[in-house]
C-alpha positions as CSV (number, residue, x, y, z in Angstrom):
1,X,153.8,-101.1,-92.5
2,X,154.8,-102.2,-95.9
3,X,152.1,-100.6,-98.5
4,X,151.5,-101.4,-102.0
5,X,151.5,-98.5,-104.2
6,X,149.1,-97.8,-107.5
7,X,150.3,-95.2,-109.3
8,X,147.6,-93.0,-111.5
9,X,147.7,-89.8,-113.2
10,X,144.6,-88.9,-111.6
11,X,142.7,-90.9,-108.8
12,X,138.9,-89.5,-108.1
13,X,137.3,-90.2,-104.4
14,X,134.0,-90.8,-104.9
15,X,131.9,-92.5,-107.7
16,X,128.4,-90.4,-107.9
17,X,127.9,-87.6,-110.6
18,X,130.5,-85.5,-109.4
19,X,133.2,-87.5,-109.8
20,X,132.1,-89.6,-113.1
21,X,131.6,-86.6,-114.9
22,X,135.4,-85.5,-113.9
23,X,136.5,-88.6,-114.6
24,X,135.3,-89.0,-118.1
25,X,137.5,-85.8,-119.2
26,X,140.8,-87.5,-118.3
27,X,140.4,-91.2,-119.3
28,X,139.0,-90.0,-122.7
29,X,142.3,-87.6,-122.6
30,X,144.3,-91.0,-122.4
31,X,145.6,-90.3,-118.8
32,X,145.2,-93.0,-116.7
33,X,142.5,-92.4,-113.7
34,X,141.2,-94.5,-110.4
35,X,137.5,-93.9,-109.3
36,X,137.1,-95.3,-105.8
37,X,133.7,-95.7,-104.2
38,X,132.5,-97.3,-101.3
39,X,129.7,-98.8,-103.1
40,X,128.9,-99.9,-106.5
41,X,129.0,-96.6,-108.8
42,X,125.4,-97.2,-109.8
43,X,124.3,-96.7,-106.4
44,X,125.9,-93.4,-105.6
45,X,123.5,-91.2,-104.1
46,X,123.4,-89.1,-107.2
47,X,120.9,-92.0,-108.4
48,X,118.4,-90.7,-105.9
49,X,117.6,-87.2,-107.4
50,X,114.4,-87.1,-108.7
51,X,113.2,-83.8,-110.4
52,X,115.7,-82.2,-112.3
53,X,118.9,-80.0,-113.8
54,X,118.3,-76.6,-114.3
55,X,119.5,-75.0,-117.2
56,X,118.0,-71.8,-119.0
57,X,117.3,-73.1,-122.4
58,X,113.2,-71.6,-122.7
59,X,112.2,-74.9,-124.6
60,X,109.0,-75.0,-122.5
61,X,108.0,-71.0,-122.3
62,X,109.9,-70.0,-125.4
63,X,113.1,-67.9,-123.8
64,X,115.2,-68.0,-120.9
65,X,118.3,-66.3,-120.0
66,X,121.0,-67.2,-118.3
67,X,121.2,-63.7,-116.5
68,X,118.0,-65.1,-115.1
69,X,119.3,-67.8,-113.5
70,X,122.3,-66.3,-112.7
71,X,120.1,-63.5,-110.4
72,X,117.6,-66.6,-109.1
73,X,120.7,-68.5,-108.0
74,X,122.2,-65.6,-106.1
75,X,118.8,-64.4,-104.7
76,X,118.1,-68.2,-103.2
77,X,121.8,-68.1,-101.8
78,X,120.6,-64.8,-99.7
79,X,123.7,-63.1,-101.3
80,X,126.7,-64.9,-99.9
81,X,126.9,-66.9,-103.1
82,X,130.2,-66.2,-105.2
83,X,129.1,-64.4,-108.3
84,X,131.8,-65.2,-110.7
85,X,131.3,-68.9,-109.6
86,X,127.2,-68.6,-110.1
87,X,128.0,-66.7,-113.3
88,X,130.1,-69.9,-114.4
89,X,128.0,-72.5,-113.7
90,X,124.5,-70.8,-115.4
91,X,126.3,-69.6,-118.3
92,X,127.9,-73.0,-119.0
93,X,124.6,-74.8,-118.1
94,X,122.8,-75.1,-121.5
95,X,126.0,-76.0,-122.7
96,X,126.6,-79.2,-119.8
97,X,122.9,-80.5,-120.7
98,X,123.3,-81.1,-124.5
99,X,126.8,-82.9,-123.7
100,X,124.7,-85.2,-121.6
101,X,121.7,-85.4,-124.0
102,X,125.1,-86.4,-126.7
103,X,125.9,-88.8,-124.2
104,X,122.4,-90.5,-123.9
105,X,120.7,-89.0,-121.1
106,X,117.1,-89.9,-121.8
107,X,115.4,-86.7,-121.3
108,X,112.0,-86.5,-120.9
109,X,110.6,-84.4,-124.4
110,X,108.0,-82.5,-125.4
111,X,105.8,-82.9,-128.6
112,X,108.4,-81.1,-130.7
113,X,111.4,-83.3,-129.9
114,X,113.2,-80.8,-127.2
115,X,113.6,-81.9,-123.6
116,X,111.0,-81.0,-121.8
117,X,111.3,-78.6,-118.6
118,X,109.4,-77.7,-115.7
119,X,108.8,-75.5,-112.8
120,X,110.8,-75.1,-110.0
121,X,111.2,-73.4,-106.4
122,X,112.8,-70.2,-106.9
123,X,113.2,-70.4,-110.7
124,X,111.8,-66.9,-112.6
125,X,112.4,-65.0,-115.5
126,X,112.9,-61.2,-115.9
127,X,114.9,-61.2,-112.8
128,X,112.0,-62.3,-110.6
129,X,108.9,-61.0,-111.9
130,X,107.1,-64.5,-113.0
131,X,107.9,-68.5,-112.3
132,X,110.0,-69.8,-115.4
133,X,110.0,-73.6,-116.6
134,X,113.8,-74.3,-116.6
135,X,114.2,-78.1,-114.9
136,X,114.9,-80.2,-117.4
137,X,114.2,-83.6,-116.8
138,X,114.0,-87.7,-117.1
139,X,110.4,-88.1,-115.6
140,X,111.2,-88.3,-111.7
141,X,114.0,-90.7,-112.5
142,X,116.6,-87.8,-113.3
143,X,120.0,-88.5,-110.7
144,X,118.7,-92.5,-112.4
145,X,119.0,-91.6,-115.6
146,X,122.1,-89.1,-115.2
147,X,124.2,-91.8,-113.3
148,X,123.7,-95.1,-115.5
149,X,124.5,-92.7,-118.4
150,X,127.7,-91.4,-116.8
151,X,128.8,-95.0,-115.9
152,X,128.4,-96.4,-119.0
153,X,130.5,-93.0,-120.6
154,X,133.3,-93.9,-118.4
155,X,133.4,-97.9,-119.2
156,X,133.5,-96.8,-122.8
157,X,136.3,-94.4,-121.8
158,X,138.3,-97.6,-119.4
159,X,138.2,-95.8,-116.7
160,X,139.5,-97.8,-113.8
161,X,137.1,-98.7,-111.0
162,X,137.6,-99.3,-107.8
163,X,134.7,-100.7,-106.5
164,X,133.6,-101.2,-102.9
165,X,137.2,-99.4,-101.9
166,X,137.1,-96.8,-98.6
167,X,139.2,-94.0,-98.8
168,X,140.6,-93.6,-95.1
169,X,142.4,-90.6,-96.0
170,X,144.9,-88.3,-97.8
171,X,148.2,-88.6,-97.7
172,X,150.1,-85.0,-97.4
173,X,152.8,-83.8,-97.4
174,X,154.7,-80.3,-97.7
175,X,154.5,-80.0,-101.2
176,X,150.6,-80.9,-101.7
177,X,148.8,-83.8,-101.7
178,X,150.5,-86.8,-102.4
179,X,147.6,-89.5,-102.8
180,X,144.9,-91.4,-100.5
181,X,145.4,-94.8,-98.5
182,X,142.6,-96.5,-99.2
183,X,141.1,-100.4,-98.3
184,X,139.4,-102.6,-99.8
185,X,136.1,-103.6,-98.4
186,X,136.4,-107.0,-99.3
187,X,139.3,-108.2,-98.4
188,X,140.8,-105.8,-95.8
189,X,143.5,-104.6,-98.4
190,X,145.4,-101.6,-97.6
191,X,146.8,-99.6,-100.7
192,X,148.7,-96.4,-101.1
193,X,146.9,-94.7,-104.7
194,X,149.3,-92.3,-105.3
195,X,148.5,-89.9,-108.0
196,X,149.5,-86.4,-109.6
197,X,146.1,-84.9,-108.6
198,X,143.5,-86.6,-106.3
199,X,139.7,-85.0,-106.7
200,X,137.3,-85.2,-103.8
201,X,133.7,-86.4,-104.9
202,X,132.5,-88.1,-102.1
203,X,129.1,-86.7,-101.5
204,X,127.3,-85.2,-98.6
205,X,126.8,-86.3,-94.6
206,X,122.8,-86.1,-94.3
207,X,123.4,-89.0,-92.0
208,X,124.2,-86.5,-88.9
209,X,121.1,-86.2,-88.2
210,X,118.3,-88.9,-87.3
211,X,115.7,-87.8,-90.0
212,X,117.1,-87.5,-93.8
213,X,116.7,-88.2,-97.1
214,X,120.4,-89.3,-97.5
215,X,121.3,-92.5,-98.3
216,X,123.3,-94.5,-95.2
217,X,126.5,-93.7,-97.1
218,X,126.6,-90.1,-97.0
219,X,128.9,-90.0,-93.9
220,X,130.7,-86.8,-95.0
221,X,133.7,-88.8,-96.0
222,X,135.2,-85.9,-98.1
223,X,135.1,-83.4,-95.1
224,X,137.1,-85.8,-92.4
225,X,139.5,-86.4,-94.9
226,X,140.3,-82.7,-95.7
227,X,139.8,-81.6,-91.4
228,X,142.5,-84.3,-90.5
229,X,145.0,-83.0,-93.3
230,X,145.4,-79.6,-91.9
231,X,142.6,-77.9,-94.7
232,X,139.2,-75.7,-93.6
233,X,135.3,-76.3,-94.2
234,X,133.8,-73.5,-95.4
235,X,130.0,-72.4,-94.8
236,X,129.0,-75.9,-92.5
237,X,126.3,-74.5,-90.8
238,X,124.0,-73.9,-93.9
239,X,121.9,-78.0,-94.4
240,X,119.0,-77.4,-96.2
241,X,116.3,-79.0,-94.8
242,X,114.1,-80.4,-97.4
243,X,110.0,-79.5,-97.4
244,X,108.5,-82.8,-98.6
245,X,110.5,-86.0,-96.7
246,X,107.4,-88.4,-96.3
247,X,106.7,-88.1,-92.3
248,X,108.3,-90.8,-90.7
249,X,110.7,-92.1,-92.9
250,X,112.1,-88.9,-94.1
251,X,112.1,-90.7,-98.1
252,X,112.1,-87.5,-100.5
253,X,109.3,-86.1,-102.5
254,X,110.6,-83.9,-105.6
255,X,110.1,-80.7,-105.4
256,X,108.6,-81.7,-109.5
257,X,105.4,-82.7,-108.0
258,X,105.0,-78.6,-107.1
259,X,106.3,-77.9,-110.4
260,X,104.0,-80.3,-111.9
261,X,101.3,-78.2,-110.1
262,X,101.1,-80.1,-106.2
263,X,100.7,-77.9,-103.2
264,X,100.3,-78.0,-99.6
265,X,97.4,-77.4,-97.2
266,X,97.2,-77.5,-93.3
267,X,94.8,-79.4,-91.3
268,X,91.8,-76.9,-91.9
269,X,92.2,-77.6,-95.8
270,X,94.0,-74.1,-95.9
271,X,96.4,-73.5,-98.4
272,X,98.7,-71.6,-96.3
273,X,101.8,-70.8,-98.6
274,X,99.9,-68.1,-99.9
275,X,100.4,-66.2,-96.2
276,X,103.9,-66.6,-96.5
277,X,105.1,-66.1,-100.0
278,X,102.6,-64.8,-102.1
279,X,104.3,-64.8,-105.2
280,X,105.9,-67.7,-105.3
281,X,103.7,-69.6,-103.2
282,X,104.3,-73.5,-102.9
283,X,107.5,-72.7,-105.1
284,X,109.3,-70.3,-103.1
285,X,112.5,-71.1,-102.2
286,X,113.0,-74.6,-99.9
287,X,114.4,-72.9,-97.1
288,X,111.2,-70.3,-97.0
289,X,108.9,-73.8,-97.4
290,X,110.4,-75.8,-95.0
291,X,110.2,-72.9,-92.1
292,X,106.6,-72.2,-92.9
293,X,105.9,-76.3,-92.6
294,X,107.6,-75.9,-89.0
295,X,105.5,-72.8,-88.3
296,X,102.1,-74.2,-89.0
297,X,103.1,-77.2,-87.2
298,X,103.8,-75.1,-84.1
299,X,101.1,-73.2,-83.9
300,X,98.9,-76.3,-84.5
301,X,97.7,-76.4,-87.8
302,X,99.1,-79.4,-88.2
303,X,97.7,-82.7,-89.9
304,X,97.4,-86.1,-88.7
305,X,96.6,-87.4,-84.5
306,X,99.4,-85.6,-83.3
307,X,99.3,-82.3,-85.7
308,X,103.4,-83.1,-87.1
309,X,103.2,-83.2,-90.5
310,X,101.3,-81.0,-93.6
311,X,99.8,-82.9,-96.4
312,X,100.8,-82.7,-99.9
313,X,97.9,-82.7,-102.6
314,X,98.6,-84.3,-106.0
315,X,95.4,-86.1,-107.0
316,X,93.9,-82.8,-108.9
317,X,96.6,-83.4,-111.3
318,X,94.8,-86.3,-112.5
319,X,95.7,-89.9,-113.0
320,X,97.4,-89.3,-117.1
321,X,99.8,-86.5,-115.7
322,X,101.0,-88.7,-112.0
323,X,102.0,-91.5,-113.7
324,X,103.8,-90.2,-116.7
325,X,105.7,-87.8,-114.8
326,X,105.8,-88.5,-111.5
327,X,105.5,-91.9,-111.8
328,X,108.4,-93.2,-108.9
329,X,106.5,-91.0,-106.7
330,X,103.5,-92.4,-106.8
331,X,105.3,-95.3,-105.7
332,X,107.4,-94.4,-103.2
333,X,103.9,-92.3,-101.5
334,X,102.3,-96.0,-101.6
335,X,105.3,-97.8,-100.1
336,X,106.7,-95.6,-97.2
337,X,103.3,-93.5,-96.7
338,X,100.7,-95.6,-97.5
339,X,98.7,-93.4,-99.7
340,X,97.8,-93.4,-103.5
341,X,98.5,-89.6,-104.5
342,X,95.9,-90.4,-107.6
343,X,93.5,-90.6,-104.5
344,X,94.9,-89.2,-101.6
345,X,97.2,-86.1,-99.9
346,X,100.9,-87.3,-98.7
347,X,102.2,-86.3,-95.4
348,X,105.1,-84.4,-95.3
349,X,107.5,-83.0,-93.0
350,X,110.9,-81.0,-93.4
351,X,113.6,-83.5,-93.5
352,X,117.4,-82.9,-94.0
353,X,118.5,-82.8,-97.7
354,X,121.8,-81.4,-98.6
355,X,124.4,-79.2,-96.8
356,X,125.7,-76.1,-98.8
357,X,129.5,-75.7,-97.2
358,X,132.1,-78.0,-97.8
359,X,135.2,-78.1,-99.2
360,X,136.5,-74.4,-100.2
361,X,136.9,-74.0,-103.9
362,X,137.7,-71.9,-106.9
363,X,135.5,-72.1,-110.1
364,X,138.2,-75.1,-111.5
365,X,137.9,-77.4,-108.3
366,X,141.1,-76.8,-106.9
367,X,140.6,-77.3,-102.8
368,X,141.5,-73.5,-101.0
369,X,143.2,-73.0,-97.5
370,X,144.0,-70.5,-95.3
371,X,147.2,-68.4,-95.2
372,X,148.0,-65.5,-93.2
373,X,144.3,-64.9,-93.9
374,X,144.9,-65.3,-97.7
375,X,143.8,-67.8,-99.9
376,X,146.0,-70.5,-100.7
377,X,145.8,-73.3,-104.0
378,X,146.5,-76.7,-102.7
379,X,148.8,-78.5,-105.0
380,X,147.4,-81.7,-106.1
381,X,143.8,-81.4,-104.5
382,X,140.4,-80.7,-106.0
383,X,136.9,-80.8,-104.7
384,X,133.7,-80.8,-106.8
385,X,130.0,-81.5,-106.0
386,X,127.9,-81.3,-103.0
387,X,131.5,-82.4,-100.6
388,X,132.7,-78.9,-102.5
389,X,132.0,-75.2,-101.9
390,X,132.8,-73.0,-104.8
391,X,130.2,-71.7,-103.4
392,X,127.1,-71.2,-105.8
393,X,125.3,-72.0,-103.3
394,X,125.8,-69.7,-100.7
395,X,123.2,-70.2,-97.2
396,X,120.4,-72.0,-99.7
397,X,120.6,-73.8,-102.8
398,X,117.9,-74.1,-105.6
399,X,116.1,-77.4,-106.0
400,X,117.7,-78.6,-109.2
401,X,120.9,-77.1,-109.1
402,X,122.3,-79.8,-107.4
403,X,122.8,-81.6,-110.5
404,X,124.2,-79.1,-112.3
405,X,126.9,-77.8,-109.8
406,X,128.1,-81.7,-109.7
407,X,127.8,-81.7,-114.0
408,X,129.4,-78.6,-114.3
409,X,131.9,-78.3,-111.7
410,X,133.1,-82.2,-111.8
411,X,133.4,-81.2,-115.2
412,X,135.5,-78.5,-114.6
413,X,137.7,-80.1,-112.5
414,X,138.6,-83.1,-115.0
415,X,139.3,-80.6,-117.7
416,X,141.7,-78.3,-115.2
417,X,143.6,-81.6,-113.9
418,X,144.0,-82.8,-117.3
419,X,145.7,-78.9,-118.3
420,X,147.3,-79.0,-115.1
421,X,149.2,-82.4,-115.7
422,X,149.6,-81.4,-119.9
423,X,151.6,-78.2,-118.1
424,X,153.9,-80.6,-115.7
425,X,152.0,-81.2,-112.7
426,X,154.3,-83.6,-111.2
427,X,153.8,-86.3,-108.6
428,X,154.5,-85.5,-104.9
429,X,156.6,-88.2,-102.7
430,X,155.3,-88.8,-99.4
431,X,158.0,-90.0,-96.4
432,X,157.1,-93.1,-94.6
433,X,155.9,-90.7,-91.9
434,X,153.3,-89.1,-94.0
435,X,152.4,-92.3,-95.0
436,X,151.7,-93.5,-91.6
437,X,150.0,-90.3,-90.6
438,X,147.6,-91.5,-93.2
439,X,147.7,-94.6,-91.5
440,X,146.6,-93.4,-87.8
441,X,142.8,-93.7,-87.3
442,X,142.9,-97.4,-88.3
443,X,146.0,-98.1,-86.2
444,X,143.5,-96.9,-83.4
445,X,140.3,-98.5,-84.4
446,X,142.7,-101.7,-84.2
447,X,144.1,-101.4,-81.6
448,X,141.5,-99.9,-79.1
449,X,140.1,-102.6,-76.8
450,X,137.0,-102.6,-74.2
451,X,135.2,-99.0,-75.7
452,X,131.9,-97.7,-76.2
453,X,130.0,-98.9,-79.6
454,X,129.7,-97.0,-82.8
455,X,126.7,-97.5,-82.7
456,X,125.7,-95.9,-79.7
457,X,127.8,-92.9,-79.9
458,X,126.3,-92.5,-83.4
459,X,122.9,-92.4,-82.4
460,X,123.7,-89.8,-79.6
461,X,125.4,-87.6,-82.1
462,X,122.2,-87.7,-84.9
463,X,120.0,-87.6,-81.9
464,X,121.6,-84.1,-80.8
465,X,122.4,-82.8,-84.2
466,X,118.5,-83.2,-85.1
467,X,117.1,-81.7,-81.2
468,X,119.6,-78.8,-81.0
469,X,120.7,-78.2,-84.7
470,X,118.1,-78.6,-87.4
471,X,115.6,-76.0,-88.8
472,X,115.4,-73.3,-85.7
473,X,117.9,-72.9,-83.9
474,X,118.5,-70.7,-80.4
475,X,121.9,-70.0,-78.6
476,X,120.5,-71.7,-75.4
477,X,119.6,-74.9,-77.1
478,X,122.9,-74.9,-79.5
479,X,125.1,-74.5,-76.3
480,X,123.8,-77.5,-75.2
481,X,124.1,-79.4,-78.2
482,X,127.6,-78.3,-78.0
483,X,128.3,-79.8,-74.5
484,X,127.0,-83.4,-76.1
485,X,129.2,-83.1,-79.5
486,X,132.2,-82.3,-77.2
487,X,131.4,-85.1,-75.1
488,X,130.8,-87.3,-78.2
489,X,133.9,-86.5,-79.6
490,X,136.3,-87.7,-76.4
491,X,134.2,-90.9,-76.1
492,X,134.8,-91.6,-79.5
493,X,138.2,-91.6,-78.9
494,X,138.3,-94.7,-77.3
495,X,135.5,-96.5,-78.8
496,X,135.9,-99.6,-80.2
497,X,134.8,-102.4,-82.4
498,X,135.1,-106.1,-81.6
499,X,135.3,-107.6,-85.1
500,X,139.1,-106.9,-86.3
501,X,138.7,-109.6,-88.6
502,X,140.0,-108.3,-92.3
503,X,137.5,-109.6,-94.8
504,X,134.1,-107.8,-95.3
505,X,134.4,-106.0,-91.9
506,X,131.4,-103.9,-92.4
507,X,132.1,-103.0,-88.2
508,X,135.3,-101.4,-89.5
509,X,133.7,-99.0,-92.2
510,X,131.2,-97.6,-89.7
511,X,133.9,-96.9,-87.5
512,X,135.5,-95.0,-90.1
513,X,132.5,-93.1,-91.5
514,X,131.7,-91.9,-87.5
515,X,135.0,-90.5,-87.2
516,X,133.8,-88.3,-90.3
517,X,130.6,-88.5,-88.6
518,X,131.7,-86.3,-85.9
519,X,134.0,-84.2,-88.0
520,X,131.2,-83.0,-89.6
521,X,128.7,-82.5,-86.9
522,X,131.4,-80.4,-84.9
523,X,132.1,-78.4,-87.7
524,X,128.4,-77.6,-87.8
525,X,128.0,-76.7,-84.8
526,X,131.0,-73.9,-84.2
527,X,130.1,-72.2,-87.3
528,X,126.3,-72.4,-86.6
529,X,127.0,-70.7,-82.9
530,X,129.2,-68.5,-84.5
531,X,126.6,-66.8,-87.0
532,X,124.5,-64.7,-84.6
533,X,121.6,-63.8,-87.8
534,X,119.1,-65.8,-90.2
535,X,120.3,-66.2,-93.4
536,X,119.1,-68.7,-96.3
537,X,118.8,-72.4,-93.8
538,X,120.1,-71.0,-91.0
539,X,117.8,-69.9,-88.9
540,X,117.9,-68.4,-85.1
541,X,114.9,-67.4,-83.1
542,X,117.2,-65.3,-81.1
543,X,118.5,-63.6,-84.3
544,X,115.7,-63.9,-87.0
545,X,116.9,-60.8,-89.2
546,X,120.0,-60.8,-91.9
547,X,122.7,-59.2,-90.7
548,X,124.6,-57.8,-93.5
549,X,127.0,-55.7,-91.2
550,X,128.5,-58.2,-90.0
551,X,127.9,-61.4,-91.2
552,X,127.9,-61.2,-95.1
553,X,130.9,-63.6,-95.6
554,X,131.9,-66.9,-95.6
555,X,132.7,-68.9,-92.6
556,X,135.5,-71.1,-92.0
557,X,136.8,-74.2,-89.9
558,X,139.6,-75.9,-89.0
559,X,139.6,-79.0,-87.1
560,X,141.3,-77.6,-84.1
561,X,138.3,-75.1,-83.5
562,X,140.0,-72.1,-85.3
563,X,137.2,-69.9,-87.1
564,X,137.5,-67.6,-89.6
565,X,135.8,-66.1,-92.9
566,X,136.7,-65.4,-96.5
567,X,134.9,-62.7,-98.3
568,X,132.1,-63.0,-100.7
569,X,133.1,-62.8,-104.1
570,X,130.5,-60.0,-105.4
571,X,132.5,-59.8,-108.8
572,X,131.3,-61.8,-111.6
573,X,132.5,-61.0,-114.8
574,X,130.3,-60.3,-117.4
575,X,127.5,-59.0,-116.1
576,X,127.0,-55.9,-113.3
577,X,126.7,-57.4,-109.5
578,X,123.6,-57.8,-107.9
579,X,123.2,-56.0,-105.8
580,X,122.1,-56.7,-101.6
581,X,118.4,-56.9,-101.5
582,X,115.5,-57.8,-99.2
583,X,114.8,-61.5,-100.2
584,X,111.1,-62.6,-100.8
585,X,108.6,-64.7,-102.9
């Protein structure tokens, strides 16, 4: 078919923190750069976070270190973290917060004018020995805050938009990436975007399983796109399963209302963190939480008629302290739980949050492959934010550095492309072949006829991603779950969608995210077989210790089923590695 081509320096999938903060480094570089998102920028699901950024600034207790954070991020990885990328990001944070506070975030402050900071899971000073307040935030409003303020920098900066666009998928060839095909949602436009570097920021895929707090739109767009171009996954069988998702609609509750001083109890009043992290208590790290949830539930401590949910208690905070800094909150606790938490406990269950693996890449965003078992730079193609792994990360991520991996690495991937292109990086010129490679997947959602609905096979495939995949997980029950997904994935090859009709086909975009859909949830599930220990959110009944030995690396996927790993990077450069350790709170 006869495409039209718009030719950018630099064209960003994806228009949440990640990929605004990237983008404001090259359009205020004068290089001309596309955003495409699926929705309005605004509503990205970066608007959604709520408690923080971390960043070790000690405005709140008077010092903080870096180094600290640097150990705290590593420790809540459970060591398969890359140091030199964990070193980067903490060391750089302070520095990414006052460039946002320049650029008008409206942090929340304390008395003396500084942004204020709170507690957070897993956050210490002196390398573990006592909680630290290091979240710096906008009330409970921060991913609100953070996003409006990054919009506004890159209208200032004419950044091109391309608003309600889907990217279908890359275009490669043999020299690199060569652009992305995308449509627009509107009219049923096809365009080529070709570009001299294309950067990945499309988000997470929460939506593979039935109970999450991710918005509908988090369809793991990014990962599809880099399976069906030939590139790996790296670490997809670490989601983190968040602790506080109100009970039955899976709507997230910060972890700020622990930090403000919130904590759980079981249906005998019990405060039953203490029994499994001591130290830390309600603010250990979320993957420790969200087990122990699961356990008193199990054993049948649980609250409520049928003992499936814990309560959370806010209302000794007092009325003064909920509704200045937990404020959305309170309302979302009276909207989707029914309960005033001035007055009353919130139920709470784990619900799916965020997934730690992604796209492979170094500390500058540029995407990684597999060669020969060595790593290999893929010309023209970055990755940055939660649809990225550098991986700081590792098997668990801290609450509140979400924000700052997508600040700092989305960052760091605007200021390498812009070097990158300043040094020659050239544009790559795809054959009409490569173009209708591209092409293929909506060739066939045209053009199949008489097939099974998306929705149905979606619902099959979050259905048996949440029974056989979530917090526990057992060889017998992920074999299973395996059977299904392979099932899934041959049925979904002839599915179809009656509506071919071009303008606002909203049929045609959920056929599109299912494909990525199921990408995603296969991916999942090979590595999560695979990795025969517990480590960080992956946790096995059948294998509840960390195996070290064996398994102390990073796992990779193709989308043909080939597995392999890459080794952790224990090297950082600064500062001495730390070292393996037993991990508790």
């Amino acid at each position: 078919m006869s495409l039209v081509t718009h030719t950018f320096d630099a064209v960003i999938v994806g228009g949440g923190g990640a990929g605004l903060r990237s983008s404001i480094e090259l359009a205020k570089s004068g290089l001309t750069v596309a955003v495409i998102s699926k929705v309005f920028p605004t509503r990205s699901h970066t608007v959604s976070a709520q408690g923080g950024i971390n960043a070790a600034l000690g405005n709140t207790d008077g010092n903080d270190d870096w180094r600290w954070h640097m150990y705290d991020t590593v420790k809540g990885a459970d060591f398969i973290g890359d140091q030199d990328a964990i070193e980067y990001m903490c060391k750089v944070a302070p520095e990414a917060i006052y460039e946002l506070e320049h650029m008008g975030l409206p942090f929340s402050r304390l008395e003396n004018g500084k942004i204020y900071q709170r507690a957070f899971g897993g956050q210490t000073r002196n390398y573990g020995k006592e909680l630290v307040h290091r979240t710096c935030c906008a009330a409970d409003r921060t991913g609100h805050a953070m996003l409006h303020t990054l919009y506004q920098q890159n209208i200032a900066a004419k950044t091109r938009f391309y608003n309600e666009w889907f990217a279908i998928d890359l275009v490669k060839t043999s020299a690199g990436i060569a652009g992305v095909i995308a449509m627009d949602i509107e009219s049923g436009e096809v365009v080529f975007l070709k570009a001299r570097a294309v950067i990945l920021a499309t988000g997470g895929a929460g939506r593979i399983f039935q109970s999450t707090t991710n918005a509908h739109i988090n369809t793991g767009d990014g990962f599809g796109m880099a399976l069906r171009a030939g590139l790996p996954l790296q670490d997809m069988e670490f989601w983190q399963f968040h602790p506080t998702g109100i009970a039955g609609a899976g709507v997230l509750i910060t972890e700020g209302s622990r930090g403000e001083g919130g904590f759980f109890v079981n249906k005998d009043g019990e405060r039953f963190m203490e029994r499994y992290a001591p130290n830390s208590k309600d603010l250990a790290s979320r993957d420790v939480v969200s087990r122990a949830i699961m356990v008193e539930i199990r054993e049948g401590r649980g609250c409520g008629p049928k003992g499936d949910y814990v309560l959370l208690k806010l209302d000794h905070l007092g009325e003064a302290i909920i509704n200045e800094r937990l404020p959305g909150i309170r309302d979302l606790a009276m909207t989707f739980a029914g309960v005033d938490p001035i007055k009353d406990p919130i139920p709470v269950i784990p619900t799916c949050h965020y997934i730690m693996g992604g796209i492979p890449t170094n500390i500058h965003g540029q995407v990684l492959t597999l060669e020969n078992n060595q790593d290999k730079i893929v010309e023209g193609l970055y990755a940055a934010g939660e649809c990225a792994c550098v991986s700081v990360h590792g098997a668990n991520r801290l609450g509140a550095n979400s924000l700052l991996d997508l600040i700092v690495f989305g960052r760091s991937a605007g200021l390498h492309v812009q070097q990158s292109i300043r040094e020659g990086l050239d544009y790559r010129n795809a054959s009409v072949e490569e173009i209708e490679a591209a092409l293929a997947r909506m060739h066939r959602w045209d053009n199949n006829k008489d097939g099974e609905s998306v929705n149905t096979i979606r619902t099959e495939l979050q259905k048996t991603m949440q029974n056989d995949f979530s917090v526990f997980r057992t060889e017998a029950t992920m074999e299973e779950g395996f059977k299904k997904l392979k099932d899934l994935q041959e049925r979904l090859k002839k599915a179809s969608i009656h509506d071919k009709s071009k303008y606002f086909n909203t049929s045609r975009i959920e056929a599109f995210e299912l494909d990525n859909l199921m990408e995603t949830a296969l991916s999942t599930a090979y590595l999560a077989k695979a990795r025969k220990e517990s480590r960080g959110a992956h946790a096995r009944f059948d294998y509840p210790d960390r195996d070290d030995k064996n398994y102390c690396h990073h796992s990779i996927y193709f989308a043909d089923g080939t597995m392999g790993s890459r080794p952790v990077n224990m090297a950082p450069q600064e500062v001495a590695p730390i070292q393996l350790q037993v991990r508790s709170y």
